[in-house]
C-alpha positions as CSV (number, residue, x, y, z in Angstrom):
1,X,105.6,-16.9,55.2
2,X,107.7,-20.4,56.0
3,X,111.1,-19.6,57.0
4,X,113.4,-22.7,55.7
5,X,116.2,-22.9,59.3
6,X,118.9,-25.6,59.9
7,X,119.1,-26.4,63.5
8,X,121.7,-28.7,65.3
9,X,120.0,-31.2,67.7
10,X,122.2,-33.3,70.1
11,X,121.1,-36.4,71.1
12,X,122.5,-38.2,74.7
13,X,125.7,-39.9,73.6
14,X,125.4,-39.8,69.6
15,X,126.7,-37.5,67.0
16,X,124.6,-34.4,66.3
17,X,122.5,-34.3,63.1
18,X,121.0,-31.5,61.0
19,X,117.6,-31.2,60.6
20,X,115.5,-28.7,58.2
21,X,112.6,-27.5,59.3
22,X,109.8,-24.5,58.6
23,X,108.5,-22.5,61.3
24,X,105.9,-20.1,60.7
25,X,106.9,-16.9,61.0
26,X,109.8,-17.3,63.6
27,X,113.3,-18.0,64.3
28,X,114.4,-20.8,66.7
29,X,117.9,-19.3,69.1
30,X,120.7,-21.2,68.2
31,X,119.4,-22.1,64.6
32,X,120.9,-20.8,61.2
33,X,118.8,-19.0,58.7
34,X,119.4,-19.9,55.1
35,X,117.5,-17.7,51.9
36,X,114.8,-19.8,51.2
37,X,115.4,-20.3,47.3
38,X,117.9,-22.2,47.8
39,X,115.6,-25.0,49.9
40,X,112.4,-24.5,48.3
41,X,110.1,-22.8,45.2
42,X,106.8,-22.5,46.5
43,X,107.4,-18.5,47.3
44,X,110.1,-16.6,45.7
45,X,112.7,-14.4,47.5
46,X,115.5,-12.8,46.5
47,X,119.0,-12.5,48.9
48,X,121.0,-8.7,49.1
49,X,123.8,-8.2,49.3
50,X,123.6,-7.7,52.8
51,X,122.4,-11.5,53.0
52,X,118.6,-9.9,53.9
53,X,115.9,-12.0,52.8
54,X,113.7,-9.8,50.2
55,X,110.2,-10.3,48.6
56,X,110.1,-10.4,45.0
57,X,106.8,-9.0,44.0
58,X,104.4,-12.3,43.2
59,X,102.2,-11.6,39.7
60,X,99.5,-14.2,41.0
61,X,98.6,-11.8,44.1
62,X,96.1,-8.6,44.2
63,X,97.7,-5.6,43.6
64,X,97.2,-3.4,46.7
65,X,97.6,0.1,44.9
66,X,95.7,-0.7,41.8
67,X,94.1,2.0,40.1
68,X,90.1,2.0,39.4
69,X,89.3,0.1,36.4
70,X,86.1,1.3,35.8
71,X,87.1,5.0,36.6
72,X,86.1,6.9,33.3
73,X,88.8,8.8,31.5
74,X,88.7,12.7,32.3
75,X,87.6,14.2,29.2
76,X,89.8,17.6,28.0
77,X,88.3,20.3,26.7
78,X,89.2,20.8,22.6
79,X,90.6,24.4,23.3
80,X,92.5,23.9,26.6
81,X,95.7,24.4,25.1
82,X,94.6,26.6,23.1
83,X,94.7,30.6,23.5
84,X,91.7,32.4,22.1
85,X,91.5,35.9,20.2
86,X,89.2,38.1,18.3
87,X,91.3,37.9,15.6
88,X,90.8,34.8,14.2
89,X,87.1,34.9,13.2
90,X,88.2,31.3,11.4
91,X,88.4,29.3,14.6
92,X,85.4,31.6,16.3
93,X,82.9,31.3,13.5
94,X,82.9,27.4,14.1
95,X,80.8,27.8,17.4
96,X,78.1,30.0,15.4
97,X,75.1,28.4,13.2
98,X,76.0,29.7,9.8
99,X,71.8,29.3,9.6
100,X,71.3,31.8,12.7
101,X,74.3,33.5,13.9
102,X,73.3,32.4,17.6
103,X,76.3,31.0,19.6
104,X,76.6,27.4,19.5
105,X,75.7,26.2,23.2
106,X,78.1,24.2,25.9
107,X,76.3,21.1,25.1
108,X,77.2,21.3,21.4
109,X,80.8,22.3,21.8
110,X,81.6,20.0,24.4
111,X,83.8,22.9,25.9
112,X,84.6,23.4,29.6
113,X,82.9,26.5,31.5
114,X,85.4,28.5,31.1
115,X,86.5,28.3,27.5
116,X,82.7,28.5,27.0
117,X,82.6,31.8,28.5
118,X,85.8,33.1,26.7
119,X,84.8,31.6,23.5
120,X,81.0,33.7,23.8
121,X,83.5,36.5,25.0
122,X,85.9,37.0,21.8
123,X,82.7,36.0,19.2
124,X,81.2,39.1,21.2
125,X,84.4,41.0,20.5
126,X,84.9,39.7,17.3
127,X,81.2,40.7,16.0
128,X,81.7,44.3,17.9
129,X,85.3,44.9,16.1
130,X,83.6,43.6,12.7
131,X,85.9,40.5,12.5
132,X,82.2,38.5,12.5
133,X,79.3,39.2,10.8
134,X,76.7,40.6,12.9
135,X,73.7,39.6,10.5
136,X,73.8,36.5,8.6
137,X,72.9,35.5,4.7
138,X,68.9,33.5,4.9
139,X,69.8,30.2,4.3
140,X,67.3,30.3,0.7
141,X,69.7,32.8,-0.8
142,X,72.8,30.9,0.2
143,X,72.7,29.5,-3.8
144,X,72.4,32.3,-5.0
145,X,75.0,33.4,-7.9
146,X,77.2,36.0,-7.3
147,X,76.5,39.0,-9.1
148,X,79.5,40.4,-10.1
149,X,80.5,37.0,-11.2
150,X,78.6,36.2,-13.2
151,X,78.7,35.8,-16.9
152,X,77.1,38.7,-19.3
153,X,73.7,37.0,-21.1
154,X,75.5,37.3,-24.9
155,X,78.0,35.3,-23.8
156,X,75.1,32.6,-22.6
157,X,73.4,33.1,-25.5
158,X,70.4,33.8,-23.1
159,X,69.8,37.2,-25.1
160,X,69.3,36.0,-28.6
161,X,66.9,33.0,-27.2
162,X,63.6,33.1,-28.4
163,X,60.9,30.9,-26.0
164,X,57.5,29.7,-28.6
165,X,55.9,28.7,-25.1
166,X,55.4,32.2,-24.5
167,X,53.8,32.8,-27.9
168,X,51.9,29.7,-28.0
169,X,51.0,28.0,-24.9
170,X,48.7,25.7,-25.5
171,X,50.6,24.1,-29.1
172,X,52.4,21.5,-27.0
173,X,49.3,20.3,-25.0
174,X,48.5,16.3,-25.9
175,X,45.0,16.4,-27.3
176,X,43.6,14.6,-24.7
177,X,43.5,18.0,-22.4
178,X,42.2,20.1,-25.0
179,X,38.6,21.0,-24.6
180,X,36.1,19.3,-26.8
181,X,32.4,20.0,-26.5
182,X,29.9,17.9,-25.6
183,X,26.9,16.9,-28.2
C-alpha cells in the first residue's frame, strides 16, 4: 500500500520546496502524512474522525471469509417441526402402502433417523390402539360398490330385465360361424 507524504527538503542557500512522494509502506521522520484520497484514486481509503487512515473494502479483491460455493444445501427433514401422535392416523397412514399396509421405508420418506423411528413408532401405536387398520382391503376389491349404498335392483330396472342371449345363444351368431356340413 503507497503512502502519499509531503516532505520539506532544504537546499544550501535556496528556499525550501515541497515535494510529494510515495514510499512503500513507510513513513519518512520529519514528513507529513496526508489521507491518500485526496492525492490519488488508484486505492480507496477513507479518513475518521480521528484523522486514521482506514481501508474501504475493495469489490475487485477475493473475499477471504467466503463461504463454499459448491457446499450442498443441508436438506431438512419434512416432519422436523413437526410433533408426531397416534392420534392422527391422517398424517400416519401417508408412510403406509394403501396396497400392503407395510411401513413406507427411510428411502421413500426422505425422513431423518429419528423421525423415521418415531414415525414406525406411533403407526405401531396407532395400529395397536385401532386408530390404523391392521389388515388392509386387496387392491382387486378396492372398486368394489358399497353395499349398503347401493341402489335396490327395481329402482335399476335390473329386475324386470329380461336377457334373449340366455334363451337363445346362438340367434345372434353371423352365419359365417355356424356349422355347415361338408358334401
Amino acid at each position: 500500500m503507497a503512502a502519499v507524504v509531503l516532505r520539506r527538503a532544504a537546499l544550501s542557500g535556496r528556499k525550501s520546496f515541497t515535494a510529494i512522494s510515495t514510499i512503500q509502506g513507510q513513513v519518512l521522520p520529519g514528513c507529513l502524512q496526508f489521507p491518500h484520497h485526496q492525492f490519488s484514486t488508484d486505492t480507496p481509503h477513507q479518513t475518521s474522525a480521528d484523522n486514521t487512515n482506514v481501508e474501504a473494502e475493495d469489490t475487485d479483491m477475493p473475499q477471504r471469509r467466503m463461504e463454499d460455493p459448491y457446499k450442498e444445501e443441508v436438506k431438512r427433514c419434512i416432519l422436523c417441526n413437526v410433533e408426531l401422535s397416534y392420534k392422527n392416523p391422517q398424517l400416519l397412514s401417508q408412510f403406509l402402502s394403501p396396497y400392503t399396509g407395510r411401513i413406507y421405508g427411510q428411502h421413500i420418506t426422505g425422513l431423518c433417523d429419528k423421525k423415521q423411528e418415531e414415525v414406525e413408532k406411533q403407526i405401531k401405536n396407532a395400529q395397536h390402539l385401532g386408530f390404523l387398520p391392521v389388515m388392509h382391503k386387496d387392491p382387486i376389491y378396492w372398486k368394489d360398490p358399497k353395499i349398503f349404498s347401493a341402489p335396490t335392483l327395481q329402482d335399476t330396472g335390473v329386475a324386470n330385465m329380461r336377457d334373449e342371449s340366455v334363451d337363445n345363444p346362438l340367434k345372434d351368431l353371423p352365419k359365417k360361424f355356424k356349422w355347415k356340413r361338408n358334401n
